[in-house]
VEXMITI-746266 format. One record per residue: residue in one letter; x, y, z of N, C-alpha, C in turn. Coordinates in steps of 0.02 Angstrom, whole numbers, padded with zeros to 5 digits, always signed. Example, Ala and Ser with C-alpha at 12.3 -4.5 7.8 and 13.67 -1.06 7.14 Angstrom:
<pts>
A+00660-00284+00390+00615-00225+00390+00660-00165+00390/S+00642-00112+00354+00684-00053+00357+00645+00002+00394/
</pts>
This chain:
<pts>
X+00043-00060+00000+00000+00000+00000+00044+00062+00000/X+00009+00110-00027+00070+00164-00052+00048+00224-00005/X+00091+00274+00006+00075+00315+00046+00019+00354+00021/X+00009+00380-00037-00056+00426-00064-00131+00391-00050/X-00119+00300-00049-00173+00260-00015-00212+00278+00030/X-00157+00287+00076-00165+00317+00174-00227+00363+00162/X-00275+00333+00213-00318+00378+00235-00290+00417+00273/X-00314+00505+00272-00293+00544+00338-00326+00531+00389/X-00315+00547+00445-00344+00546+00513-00383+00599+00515/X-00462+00558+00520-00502+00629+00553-00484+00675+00599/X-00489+00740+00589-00486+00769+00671-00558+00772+00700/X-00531+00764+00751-00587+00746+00834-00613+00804+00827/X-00693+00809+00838-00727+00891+00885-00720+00935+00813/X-00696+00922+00769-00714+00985+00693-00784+00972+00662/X-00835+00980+00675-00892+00983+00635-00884+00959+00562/X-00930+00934+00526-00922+00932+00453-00976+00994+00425/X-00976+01021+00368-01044+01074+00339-01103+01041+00354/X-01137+00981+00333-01181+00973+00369-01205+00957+00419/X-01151+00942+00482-01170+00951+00558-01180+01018+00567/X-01161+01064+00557-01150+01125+00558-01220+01158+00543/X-01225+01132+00461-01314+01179+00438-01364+01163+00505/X-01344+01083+00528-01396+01050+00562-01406+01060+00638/X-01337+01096+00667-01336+01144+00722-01383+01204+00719/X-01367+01226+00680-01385+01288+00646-01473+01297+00656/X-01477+01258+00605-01579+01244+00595-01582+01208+00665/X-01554+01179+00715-01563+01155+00773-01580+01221+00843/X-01524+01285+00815-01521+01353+00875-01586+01364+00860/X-01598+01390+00781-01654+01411+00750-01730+01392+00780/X-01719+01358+00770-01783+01312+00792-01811+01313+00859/X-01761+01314+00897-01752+01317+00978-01761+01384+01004/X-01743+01452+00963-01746+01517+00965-01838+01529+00932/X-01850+01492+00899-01926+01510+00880-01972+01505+00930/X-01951+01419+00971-02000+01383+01008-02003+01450+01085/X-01932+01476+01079-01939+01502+01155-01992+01583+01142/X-01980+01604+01076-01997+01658+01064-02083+01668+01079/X-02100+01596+01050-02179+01578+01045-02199+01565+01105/X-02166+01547+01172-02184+01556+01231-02164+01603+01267/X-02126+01643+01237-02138+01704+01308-02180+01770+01246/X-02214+01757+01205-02242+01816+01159-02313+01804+01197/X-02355+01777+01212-02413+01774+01262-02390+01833+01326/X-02354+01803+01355-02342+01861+01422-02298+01932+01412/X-02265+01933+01332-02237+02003+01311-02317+02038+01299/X-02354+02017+01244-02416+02038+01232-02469+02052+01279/X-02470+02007+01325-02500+02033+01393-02479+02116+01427/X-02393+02102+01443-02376+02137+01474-02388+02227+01419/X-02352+02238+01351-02401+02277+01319-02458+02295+01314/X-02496+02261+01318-02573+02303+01319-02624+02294+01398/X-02580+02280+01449-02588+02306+01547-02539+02339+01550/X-02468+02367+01518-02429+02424+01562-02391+02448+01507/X-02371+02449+01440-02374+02495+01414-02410+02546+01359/X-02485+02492+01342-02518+02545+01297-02551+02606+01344/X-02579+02549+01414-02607+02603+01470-02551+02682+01495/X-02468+02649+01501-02422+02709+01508-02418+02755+01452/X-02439+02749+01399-02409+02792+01343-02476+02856+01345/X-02536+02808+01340-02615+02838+01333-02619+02892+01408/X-02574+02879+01456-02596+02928+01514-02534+02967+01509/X-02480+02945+01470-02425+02998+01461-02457+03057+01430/X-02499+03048+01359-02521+03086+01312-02579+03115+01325/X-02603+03096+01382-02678+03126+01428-02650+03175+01485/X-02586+03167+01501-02557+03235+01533-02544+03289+01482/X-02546+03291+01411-02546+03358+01404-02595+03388+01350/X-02661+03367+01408-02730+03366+01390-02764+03374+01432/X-02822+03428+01411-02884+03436+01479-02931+03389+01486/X-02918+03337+01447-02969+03271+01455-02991+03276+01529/X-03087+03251+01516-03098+03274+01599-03120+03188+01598/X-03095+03143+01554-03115+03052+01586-03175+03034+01561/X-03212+03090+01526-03278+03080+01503-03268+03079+01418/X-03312+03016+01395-03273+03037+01294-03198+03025+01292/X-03207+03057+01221-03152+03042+01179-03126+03111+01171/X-03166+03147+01176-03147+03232+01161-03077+03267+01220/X-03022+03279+01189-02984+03308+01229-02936+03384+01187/X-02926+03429+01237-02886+03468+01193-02796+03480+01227/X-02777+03475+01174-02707+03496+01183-02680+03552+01216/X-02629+03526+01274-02625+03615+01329-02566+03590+01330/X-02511+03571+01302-02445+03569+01313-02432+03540+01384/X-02377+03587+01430-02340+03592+01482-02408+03630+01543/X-02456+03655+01495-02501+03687+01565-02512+03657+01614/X-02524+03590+01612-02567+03551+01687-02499+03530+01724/X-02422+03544+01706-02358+03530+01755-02364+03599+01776/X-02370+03645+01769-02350+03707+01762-02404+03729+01834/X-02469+03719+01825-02518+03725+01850-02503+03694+01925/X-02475+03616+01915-02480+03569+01978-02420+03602+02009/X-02349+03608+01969-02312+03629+02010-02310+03719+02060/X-02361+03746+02032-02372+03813+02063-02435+03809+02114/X-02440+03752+02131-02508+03742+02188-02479+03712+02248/X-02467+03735+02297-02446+03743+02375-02475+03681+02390/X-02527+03643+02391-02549+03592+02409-02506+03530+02373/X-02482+03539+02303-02445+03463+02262-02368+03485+02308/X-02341+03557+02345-02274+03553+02380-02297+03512+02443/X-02338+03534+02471-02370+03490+02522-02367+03400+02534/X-02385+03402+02494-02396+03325+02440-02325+03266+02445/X-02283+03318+02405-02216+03286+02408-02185+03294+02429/X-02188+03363+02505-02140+03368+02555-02183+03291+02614/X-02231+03281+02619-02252+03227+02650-02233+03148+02619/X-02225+03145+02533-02211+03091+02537-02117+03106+02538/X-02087+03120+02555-02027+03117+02553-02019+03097+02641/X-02056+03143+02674-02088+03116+02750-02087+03037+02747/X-02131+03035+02734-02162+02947+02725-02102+02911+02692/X-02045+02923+02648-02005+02879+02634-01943+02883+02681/X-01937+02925+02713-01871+02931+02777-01921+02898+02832/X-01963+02881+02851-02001+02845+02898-01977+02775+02882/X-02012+02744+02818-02003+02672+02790-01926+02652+02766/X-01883+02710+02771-01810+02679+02749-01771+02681+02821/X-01799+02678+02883-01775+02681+02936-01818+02641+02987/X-01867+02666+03004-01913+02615+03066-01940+02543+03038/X-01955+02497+02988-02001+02462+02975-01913+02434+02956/X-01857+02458+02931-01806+02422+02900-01789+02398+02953/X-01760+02444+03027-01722+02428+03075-01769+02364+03103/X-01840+02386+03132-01881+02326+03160-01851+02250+03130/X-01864+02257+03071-01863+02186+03019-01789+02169+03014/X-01745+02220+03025-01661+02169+03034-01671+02164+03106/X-01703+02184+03128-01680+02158+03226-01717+02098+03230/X-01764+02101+03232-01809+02025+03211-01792+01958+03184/X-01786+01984+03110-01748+01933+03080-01671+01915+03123/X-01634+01970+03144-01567+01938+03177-01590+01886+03252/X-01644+01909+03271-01658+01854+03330-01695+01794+03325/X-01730+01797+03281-01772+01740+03234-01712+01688+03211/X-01659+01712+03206-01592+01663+03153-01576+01608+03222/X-01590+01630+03289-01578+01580+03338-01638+01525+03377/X-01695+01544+03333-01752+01529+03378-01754+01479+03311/X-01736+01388+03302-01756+01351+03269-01818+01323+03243/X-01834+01299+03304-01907+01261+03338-01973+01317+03319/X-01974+01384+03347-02034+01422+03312-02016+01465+03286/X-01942+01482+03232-01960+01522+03172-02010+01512+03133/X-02044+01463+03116-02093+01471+03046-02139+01504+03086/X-02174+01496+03144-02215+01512+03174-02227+01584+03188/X-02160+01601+03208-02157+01681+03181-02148+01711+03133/X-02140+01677+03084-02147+01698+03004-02202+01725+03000/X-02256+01670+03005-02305+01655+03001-02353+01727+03031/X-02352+01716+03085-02375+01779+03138-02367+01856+03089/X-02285+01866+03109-02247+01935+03059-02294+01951+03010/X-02307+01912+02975-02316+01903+02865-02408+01911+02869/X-02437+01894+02952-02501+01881+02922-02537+01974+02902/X-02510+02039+02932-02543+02081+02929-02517+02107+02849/X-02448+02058+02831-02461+02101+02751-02491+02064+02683/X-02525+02010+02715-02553+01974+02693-02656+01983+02671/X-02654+02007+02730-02737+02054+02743-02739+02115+02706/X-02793+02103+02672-02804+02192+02630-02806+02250+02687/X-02779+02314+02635-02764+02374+02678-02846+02390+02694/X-02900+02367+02695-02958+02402+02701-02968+02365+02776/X-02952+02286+02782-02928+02270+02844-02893+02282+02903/X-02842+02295+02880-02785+02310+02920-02811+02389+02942/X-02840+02423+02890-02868+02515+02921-02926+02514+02941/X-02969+02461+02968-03048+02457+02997-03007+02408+03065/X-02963+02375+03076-02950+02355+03128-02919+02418+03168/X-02866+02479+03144-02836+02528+03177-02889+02576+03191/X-02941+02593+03159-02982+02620+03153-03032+02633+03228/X-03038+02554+03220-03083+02518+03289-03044+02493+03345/X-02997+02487+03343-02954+02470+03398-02922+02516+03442/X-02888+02562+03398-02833+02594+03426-02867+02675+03407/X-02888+02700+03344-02907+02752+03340-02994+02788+03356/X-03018+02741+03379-03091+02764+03387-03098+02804+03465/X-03116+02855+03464-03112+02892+03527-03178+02871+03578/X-03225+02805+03554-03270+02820+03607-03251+02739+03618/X-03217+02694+03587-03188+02640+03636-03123+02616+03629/X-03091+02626+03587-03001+02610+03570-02959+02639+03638/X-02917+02622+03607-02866+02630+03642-02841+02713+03643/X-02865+02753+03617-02849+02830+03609-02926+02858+03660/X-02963+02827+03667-03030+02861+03711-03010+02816+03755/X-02977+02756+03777-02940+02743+03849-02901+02790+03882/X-02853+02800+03827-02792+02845+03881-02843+02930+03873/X-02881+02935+03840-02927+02991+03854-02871+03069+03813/X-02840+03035+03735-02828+03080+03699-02853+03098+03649/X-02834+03138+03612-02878+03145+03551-02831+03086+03468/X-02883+03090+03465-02856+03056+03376-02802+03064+03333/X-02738+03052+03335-02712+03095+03293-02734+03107+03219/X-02789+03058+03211-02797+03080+03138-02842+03141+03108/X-02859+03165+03177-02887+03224+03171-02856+03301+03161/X-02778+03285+03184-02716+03320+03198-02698+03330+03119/X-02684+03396+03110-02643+03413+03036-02585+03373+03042/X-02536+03396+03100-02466+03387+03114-02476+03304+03125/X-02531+03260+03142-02520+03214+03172-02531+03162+03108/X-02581+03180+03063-02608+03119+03037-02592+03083+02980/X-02527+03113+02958-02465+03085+02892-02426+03027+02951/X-02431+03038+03017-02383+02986+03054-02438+02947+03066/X-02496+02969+03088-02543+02897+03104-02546+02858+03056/X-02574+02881+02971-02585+02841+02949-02521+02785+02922/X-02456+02817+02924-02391+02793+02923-02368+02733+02965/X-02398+02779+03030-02383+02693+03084-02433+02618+03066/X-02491+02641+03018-02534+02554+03022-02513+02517+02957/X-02469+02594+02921-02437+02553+02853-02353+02529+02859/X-02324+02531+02913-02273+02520+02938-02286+02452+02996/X-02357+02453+03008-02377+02381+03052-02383+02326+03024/X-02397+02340+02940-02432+02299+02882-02343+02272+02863/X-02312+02315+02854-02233+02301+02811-02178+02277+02835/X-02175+02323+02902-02108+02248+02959-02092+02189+02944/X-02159+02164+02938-02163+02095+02960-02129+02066+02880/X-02156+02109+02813-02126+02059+02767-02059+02087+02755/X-02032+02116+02795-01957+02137+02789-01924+02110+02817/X-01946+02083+02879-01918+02026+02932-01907+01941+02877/X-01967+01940+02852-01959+01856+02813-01907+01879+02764/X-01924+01898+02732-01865+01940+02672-01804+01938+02691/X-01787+01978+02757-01697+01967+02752-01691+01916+02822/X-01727+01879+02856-01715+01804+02859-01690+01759+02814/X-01720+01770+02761-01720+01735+02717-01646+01720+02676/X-01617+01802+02700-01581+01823+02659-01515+01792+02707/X-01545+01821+02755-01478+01763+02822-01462+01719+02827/X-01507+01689+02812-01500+01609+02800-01455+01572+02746/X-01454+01623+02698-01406+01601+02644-01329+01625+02671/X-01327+01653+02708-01247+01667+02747-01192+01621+02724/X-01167+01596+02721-01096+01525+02719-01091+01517+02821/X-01129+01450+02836-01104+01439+02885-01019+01455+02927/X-00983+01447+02851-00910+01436+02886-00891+01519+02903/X-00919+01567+02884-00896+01620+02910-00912+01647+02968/X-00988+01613+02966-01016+01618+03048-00974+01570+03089/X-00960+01531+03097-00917+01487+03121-00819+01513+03152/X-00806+01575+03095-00738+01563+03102-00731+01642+03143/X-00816+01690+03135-00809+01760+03179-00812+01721+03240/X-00859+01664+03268-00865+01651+03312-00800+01621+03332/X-00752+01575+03323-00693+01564+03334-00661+01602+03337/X-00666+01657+03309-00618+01728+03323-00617+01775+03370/X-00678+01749+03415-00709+01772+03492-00762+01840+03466/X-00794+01853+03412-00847+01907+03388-00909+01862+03446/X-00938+01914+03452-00998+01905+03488-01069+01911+03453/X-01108+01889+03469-01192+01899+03419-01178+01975+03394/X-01205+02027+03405-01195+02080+03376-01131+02093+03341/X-01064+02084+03346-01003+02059+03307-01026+02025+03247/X-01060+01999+03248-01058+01920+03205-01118+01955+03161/X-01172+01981+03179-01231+02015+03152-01195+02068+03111/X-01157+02117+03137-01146+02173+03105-01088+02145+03041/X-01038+02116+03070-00978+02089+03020-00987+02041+02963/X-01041+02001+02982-01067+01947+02952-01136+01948+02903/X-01165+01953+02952-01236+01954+02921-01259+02000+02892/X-01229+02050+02909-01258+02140+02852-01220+02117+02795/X-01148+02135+02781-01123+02122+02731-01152+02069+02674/X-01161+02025+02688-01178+01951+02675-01278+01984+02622/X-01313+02000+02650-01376+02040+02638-01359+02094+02599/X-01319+02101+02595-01317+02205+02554-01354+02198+02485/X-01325+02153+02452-01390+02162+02376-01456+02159+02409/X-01479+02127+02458-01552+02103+02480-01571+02184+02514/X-01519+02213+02562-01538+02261+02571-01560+02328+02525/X-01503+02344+02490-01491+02360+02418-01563+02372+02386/X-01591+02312+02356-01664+02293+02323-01728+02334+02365/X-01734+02317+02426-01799+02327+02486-01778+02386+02477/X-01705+02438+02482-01733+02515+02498-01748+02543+02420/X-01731+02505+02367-01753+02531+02309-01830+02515+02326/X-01849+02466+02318-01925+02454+02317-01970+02484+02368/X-01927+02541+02424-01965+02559+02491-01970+02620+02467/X-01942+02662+02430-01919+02732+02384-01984+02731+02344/X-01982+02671+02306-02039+02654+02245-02109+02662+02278/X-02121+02609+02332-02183+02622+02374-02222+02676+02411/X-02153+02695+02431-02161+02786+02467-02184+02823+02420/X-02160+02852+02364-02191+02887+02309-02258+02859+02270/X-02284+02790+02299-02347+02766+02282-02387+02773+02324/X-02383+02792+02393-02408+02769+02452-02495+02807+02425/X-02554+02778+02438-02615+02787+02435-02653+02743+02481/X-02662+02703+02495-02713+02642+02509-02721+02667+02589/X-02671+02665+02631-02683+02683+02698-02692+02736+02712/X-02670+02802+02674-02687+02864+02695-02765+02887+02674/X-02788+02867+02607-02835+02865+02601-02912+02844+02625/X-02888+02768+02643-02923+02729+02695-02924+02764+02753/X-02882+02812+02774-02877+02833+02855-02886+02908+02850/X-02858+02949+02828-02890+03018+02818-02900+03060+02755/X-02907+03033+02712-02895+03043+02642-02880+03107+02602/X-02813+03105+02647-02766+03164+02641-02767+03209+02662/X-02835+03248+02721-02858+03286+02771-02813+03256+02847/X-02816+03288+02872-02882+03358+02892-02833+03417+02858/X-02862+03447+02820-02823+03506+02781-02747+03509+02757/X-02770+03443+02701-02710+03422+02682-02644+03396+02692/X-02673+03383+02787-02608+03387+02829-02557+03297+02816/X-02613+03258+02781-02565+03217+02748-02573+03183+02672/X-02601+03220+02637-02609+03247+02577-02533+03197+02537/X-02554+03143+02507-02502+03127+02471-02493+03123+02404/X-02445+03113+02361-02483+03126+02294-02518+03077+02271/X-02515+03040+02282-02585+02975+02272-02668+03000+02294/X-02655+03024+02345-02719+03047+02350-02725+03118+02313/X-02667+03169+02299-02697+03217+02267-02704+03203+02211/X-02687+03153+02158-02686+03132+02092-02759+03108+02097/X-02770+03070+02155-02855+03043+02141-02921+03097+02179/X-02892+03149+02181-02940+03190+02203-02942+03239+02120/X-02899+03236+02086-02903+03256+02023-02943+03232+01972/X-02922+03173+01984-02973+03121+01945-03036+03095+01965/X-03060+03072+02011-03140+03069+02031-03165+03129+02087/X-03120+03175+02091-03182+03244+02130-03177+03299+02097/X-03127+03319+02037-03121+03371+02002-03130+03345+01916/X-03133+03287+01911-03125+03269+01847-03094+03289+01793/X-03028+03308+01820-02962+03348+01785-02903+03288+01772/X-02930+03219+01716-02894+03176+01719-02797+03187+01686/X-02833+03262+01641-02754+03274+01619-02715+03289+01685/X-02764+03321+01732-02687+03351+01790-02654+03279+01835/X-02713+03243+01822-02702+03165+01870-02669+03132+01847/X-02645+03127+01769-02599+03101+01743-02546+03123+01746/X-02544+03210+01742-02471+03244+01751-02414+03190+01819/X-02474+03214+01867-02442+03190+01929-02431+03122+01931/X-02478+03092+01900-02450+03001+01896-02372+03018+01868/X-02349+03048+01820-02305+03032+01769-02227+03068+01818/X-02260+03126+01876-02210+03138+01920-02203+03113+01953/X-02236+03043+01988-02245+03007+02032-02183+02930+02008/X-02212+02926+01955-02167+02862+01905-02098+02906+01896/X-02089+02988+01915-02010+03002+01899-01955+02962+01931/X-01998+02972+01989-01968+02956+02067-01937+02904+02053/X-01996+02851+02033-01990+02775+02057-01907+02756+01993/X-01950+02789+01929-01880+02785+01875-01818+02795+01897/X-01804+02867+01934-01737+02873+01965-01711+02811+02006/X-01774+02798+02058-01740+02741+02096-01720+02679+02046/X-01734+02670+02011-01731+02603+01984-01664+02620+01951/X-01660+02690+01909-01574+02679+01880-01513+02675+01927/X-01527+02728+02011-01498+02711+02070-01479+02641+02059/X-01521+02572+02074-01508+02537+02089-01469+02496+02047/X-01496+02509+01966-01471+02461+01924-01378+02472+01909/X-01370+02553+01934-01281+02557+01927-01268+02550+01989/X-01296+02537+02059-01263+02526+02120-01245+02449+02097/X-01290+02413+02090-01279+02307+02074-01218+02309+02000/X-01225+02359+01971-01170+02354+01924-01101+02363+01938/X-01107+02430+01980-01045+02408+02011-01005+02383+02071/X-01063+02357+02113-01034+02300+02158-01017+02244+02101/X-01050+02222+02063-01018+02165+02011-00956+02173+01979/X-00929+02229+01961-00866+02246+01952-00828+02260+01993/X-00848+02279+02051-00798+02283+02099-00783+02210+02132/
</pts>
């Protein structure tokens, strides 16, 4: 046999052209199938949150009063308008109130909790359980129990000690209705960064404690660090909520007594079903979504560059 005879040696792992086409029509195929299942919940998500965002973008710079189809074009008037009315400064000097409340009292509660919950084996779920049930109950619940319990002056607990209401209080009633929406939220901030503790690496808990760190040692060195994206996320999403806040203030003094906790949720819906000025109610939705936008780019270059760092 002569050398030109010799077969060459395949090489190993080189594709031939038609493994290759057949890869190919194989990605293809696999890129269609995924496309065709998530186009149901893209199409969903388009016509519940962005044909509705675009249609109330373009209804802020319009006197549309919510009634018909008939609207006229006013530019920048209804920002112009909201921002020169003492009541919308009102508005968002209270919700900025309401978000230094929820990025401090309801956070600290829920890491102290959760840090003592991390030792109690036997009835953590049980206090999960307990924590999670008031944010679990609708806010119309949770504000007819404060209502009748604690705020009713002819049998609660405020006509016990024989004071008055604070929700009757200008100065008082942005904190009342604050404290039954801060009673509702603890608790799922506590499961949340439990949750988040729990994923710790035993061995580091293990080697502060060999290193003679003590519980609070071990909490602060350990367990914060360890949570920071988790923390990270909750004060973005507590920023987001604060600039949404409606359901409890409304339910509880609905933004009275003379505006004294007036938020823009409730002044956006006093625009829209008591003045029927849906262009100005949209303005303010769309200043309301500024907020939440900023927070969200906050967050998305804070996680970017902890990942690079």
């Amino acid at each position: 046999m002569t050398a030109s005879a010799t077969l060459a040696p395949r090489r190993e792992g080189r594709p031939t052209a038609p493994d290759h086409r057949a890869r190919r029509a194989h990605q293809r195929r696999r890129s269609l199938v995924n496309h065709l299942l998530v186009a149901p919940a893209l199409l969903l998500s388009v016509l519940v949150v962005v044909v509705p965002g675009v249609l109330t973008a373009m209804a802020a710079f319009t006197d549309w009063t919510g009634v018909g189809f008939h609207a006229n074009y006013v530019g920048l008037h209804n920002f112009s308008d909201i921002l020169a009315d003492p009541v919308f400064a009102t508005a968002l000097g209270n919700n900025v109130k309401w978000l230094a409340l929820f990025l401090t009292v309801p956070a600290a509660i829920g890491l102290l909790t959760a840090g003592l919950l991390l030792h109690r084996r036997r009835t953590r779920t049980f206090y999960q359980v307990v924590f999670l049930m008031p944010y679990v109950l609708a806010p119309a619940v949770n504000a007819m129990v404060w209502l009748n319990i604690v705020y009713n002056p002819n049998g609660g607990v405020i006509g016990a000690l024989h004071i008055s209401s604070p929700l009757s209080s200008v100065h008082g009633a942005l904190y009342a209705a604050a404290a039954v929406d801060m009673w509702h939220y603890w608790g799922f901030l506590t499961v949340v960064y439990l949750g988040a503790m729990r994923q710790t690496p035993l061995e580091q808990v293990e080697a502060a404690v060999v290193d003679g760190a003590g519980s609070w040692q071990v909490f602060r060195h350990v367990y914060l660090p360890s949570i920071r994206p988790t923390l990270l996320l909750m004060g973005v999403m507590t920023v987001i909520f604060s600039f949404l806040a409606f359901d409890y203030v409304y339910l509880l003094t609905q933004g009275g007594p003379a505006h004294g906790s007036e938020v823009m949720g409730t002044y956006a819906y006093a625009f829209a079903f008591s003045a029927f000025q849906f262009g100005k109610a949209a303005a303010v939705g769309i200043i309301m979504s500024f907020f939440g936008l900023i927070a969200s780019c906050v967050y998305t270059w804070m996680s970017r560059r902890q990942l690079t760092s």
